[in-house]
C-alpha positions in Angstrom: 249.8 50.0 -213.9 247.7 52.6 -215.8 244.4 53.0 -217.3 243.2 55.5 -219.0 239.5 56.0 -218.2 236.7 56.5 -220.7 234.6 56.6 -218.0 233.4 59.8 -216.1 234.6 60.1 -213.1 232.7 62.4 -210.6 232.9 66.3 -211.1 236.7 67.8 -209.7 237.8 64.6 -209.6 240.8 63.8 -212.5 242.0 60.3 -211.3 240.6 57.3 -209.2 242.6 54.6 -207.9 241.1 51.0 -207.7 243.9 48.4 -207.0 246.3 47.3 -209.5 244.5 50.3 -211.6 245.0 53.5 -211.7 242.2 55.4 -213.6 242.7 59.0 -215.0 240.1 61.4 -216.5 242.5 62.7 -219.3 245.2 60.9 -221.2 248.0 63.5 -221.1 247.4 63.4 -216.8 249.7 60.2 -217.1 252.6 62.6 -217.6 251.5 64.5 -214.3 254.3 63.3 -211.4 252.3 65.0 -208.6 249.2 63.2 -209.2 250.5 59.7 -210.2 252.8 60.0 -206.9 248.8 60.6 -205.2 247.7 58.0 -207.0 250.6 55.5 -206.4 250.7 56.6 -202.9 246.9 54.8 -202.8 248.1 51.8 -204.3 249.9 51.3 -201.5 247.8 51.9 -198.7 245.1 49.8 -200.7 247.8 47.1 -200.7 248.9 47.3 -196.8 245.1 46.7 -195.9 244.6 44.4 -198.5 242.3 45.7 -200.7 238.7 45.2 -199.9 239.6 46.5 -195.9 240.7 49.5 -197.0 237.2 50.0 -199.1 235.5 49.6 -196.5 237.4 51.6 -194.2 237.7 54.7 -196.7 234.1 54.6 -197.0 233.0 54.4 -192.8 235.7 57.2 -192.6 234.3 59.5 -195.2 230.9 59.3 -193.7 232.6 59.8 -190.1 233.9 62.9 -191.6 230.5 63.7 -193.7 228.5 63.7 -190.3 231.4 66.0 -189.0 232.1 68.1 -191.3 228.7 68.2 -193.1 230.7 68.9 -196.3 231.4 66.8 -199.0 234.4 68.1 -200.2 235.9 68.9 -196.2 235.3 65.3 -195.4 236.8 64.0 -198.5 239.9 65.8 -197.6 240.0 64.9 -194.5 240.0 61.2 -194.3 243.3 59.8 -193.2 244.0 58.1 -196.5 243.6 61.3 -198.5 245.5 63.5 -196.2 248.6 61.4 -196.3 248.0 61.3 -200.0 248.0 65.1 -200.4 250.2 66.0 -197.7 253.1 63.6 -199.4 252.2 63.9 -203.2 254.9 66.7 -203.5 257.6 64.6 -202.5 258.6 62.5 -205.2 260.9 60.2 -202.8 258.0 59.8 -200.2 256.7 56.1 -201.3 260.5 54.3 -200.9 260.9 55.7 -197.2 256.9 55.4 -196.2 256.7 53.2 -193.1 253.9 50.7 -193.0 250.3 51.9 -192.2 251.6 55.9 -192.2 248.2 56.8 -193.0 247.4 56.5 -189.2 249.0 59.5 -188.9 246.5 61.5 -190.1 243.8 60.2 -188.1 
């Protein structure tokens, strides 16, 4: 499911992905099969952790990855949830063959 966001979402930042939503800056993004696969990719991890878990997880991550990396942007990259997302967003066919919990990959 998609919604299209009146809302601002935070500078750089074009979609957001909030379970069974996925919120986009820009209308026209919708058409963007790279970032909907990101996005969709999300929706699944948010799903395999049920939800509120994986909240709470992506946020104790990202400040595990704030105090190491003292960089907003670096630790956003580099929590395990986002790197599988961008690693994978490319490959169109990636969510059908994902095994369960693959974001523990990226660790």
């Amino acid at each position: 499911m998609v919604f299209i966001s009146k809302l601002a979402l935070p500078k750089g930042y074009v979609g957001l992905t909030i379970f069974p939503f996925i919120i986009l800056k820009y209308e026209h993004l919708k058409t963007d099969a790279v970032l909907m696969n990101h996005e969709r990719i999300h929706l699944k991890q948010q799903l395999e952790l049920l939800i509120l878990p994986f909240f709470i997880w992506y946020f104790l991550e990202f400040i595990v990855r704030l105090v190491q990396f003292r960089k907003w942007n670096t630790a956003y990259r580099n929590i395990s949830f986002e790197r599988e997302a961008y690693k994978n967003e490319q490959n169109l066919k990636y969510l059908p063959s994902r095994s369960l919990l693959s974001f523990l990959k990226y660790l």
